[in-house]
Backbone bond lengths (Angstrom), bond angles and torsions (degrees), N, CA, C in turn:
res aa  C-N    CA-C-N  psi(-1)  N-CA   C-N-CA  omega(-1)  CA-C   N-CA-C  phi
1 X - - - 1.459 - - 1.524 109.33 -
2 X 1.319 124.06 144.57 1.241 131.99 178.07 1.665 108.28 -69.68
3 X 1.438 109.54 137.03 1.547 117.58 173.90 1.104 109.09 -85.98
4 X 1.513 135.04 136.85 1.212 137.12 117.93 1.004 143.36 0.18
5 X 1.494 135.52 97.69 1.586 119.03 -160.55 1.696 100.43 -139.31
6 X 1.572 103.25 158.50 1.617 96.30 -174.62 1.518 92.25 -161.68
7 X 1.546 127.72 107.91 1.148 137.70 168.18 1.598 133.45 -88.10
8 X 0.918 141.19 144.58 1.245 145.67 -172.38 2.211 92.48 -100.06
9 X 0.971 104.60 79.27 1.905 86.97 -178.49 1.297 103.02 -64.64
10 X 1.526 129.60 -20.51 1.832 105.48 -160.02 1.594 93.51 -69.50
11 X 1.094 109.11 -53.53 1.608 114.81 177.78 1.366 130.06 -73.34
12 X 1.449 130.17 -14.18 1.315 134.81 161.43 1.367 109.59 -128.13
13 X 0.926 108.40 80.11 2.076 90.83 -177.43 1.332 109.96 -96.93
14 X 1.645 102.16 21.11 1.651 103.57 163.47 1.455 111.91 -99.69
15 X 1.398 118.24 7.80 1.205 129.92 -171.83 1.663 124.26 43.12
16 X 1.235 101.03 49.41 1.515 103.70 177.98 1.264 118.76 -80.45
17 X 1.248 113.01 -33.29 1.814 125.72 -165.13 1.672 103.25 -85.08
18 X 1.110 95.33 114.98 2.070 87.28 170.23 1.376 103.77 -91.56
19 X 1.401 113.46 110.47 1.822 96.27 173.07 1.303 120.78 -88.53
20 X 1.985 115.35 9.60 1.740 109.78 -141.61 1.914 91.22 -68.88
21 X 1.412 122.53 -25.87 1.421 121.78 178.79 1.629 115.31 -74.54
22 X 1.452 112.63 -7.90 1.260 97.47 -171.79 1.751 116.92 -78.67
23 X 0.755 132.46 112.33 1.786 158.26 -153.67 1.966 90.12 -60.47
24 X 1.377 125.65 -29.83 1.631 132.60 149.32 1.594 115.72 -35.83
25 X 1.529 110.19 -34.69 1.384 118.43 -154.55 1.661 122.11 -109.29
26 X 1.393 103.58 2.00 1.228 136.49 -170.63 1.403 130.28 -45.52
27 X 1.499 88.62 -58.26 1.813 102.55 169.55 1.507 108.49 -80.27
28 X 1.960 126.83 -36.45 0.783 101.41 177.39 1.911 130.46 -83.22
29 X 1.268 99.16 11.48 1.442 111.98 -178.50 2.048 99.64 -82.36
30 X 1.407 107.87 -37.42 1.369 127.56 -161.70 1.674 97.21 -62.71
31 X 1.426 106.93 -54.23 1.624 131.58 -172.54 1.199 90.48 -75.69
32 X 1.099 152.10 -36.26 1.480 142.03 -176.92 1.776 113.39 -61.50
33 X 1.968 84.76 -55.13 1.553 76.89 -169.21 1.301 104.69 -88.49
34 X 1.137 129.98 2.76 1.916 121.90 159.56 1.419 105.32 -56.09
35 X 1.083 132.21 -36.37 1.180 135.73 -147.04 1.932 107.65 -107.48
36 X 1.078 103.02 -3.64 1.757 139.47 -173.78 2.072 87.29 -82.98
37 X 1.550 86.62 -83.44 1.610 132.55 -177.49 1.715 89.27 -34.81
38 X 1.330 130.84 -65.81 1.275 122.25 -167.22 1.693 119.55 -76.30
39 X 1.393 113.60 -19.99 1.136 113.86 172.54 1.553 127.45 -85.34
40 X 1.194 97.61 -18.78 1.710 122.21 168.17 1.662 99.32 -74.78
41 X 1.332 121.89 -41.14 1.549 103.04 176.91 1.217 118.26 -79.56
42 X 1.665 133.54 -34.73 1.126 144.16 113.13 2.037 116.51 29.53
43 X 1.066 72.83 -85.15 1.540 80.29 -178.74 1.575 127.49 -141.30
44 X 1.690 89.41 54.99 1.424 108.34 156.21 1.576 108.53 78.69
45 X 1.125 129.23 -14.67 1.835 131.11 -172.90 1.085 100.24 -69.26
46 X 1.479 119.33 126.29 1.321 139.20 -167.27 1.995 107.49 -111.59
47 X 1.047 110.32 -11.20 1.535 122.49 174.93 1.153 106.60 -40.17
48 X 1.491 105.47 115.37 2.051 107.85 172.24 1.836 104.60 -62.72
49 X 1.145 96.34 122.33 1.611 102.89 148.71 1.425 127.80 -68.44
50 X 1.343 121.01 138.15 1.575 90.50 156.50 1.023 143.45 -100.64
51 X 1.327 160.90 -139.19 1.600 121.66 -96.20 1.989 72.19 -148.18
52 X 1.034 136.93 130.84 1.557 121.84 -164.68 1.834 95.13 -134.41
């Protein structure tokens, strides 16, 4: 299954740090994938998200 991933590039733009678990990142993970969720209805993308 594909992981979840959520980078900070100004500060890692080697992408080492996964923050998508960090409990800091929460709402903006939430607002992200609303915003995922509406463009997929938008224009037809049927791709399961997962479960946030």
């Amino acid at each position: 299954a594909d992981q979840c991933e959520l980078y900070d590039l100004n500060n890692d733009p080697h992408e080492m740090t996964n923050l998508y678990d960090d409990p800091k990142q929460r709402d903006r993970i939430l607002d992200m994938t609303a915003r995922i969720r509406i463009w997929q209805a938008a224009t037809g993308d049927e791709v399961d998200l997962p479960r946030v």
